[in-house]
C-alpha positions as CSV (number, residue, x, y, z in Angstrom):
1,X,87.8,87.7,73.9
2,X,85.4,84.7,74.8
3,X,82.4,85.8,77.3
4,X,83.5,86.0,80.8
5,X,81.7,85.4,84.1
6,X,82.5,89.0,85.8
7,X,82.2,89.6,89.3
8,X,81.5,93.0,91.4
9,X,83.7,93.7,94.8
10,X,81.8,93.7,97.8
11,X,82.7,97.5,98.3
12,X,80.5,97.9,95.1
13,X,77.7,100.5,96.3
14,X,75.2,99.7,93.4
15,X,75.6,102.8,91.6
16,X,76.5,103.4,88.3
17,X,79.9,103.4,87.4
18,X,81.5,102.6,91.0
19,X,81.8,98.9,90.5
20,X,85.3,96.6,89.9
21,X,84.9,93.7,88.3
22,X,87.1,91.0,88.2
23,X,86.9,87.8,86.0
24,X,89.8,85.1,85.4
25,X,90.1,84.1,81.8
26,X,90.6,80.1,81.1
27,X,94.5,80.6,80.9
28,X,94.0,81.7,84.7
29,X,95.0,85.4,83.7
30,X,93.0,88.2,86.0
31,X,91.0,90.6,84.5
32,X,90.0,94.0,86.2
33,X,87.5,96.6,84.8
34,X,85.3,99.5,85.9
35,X,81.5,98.6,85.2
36,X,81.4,102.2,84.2
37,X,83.8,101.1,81.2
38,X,83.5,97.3,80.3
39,X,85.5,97.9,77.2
40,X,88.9,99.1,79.6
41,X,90.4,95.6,80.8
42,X,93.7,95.7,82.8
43,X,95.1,91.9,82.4
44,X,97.2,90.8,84.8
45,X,98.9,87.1,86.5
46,X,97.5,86.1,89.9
47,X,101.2,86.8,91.5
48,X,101.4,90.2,89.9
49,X,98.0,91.1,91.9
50,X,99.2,89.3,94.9
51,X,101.8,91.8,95.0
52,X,99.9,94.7,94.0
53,X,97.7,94.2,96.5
54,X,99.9,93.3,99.2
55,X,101.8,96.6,98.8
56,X,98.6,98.7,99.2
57,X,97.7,96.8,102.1
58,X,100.7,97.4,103.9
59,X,100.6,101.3,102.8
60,X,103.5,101.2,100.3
61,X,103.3,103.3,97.7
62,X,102.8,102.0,94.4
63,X,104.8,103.6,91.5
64,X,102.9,105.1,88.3
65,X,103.8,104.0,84.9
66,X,106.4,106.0,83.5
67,X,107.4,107.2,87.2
68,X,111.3,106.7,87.8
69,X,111.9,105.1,91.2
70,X,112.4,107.0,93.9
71,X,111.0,110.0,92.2
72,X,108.1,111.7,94.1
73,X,104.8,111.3,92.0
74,X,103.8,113.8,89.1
75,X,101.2,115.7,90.1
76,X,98.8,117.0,87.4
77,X,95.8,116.3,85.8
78,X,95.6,112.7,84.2
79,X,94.4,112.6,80.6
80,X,93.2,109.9,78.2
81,X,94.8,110.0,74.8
């Protein structure tokens, strides 16, 4: 991956590992990561985001991966393998 300029959210409080960062890659994809981990990057398209973030703004719920629709949200611990 070619060096990106990354950019903290303005809800960033400063601290260590409480950051998003956001960058757009030349193809114009959007990439997401916690300053905490720089290695995890979540890759997305501007309209998949869009969405995303339209749903949480209007308090929709967002489904998990692997969660069937209309099934109520697994509850548990989440683990990294």
């Amino acid at each position: 991956m070619s060096q990106l300029e990354w950019r903290k959210s303005s809800r960033c409080t400063g601290g260590d590992g409480e950051c998003v960062e956001v960058s757009t890659s030349p193809g114009g994809l959007i990439r997401l990561r916690e300053s905490d981990r720089p290695a995890d990057v979540l890759t997305t398209t501007p309209s998949a985001l869009a969405t995303l973030l339209t749903g949480i703004k209007a308090g929709r719920a967002v489904r998990r991966v692997g969660q069937a629709a209309g099934q109520p949200p697994r509850t548990g611990r989440v683990t990294r393998r």
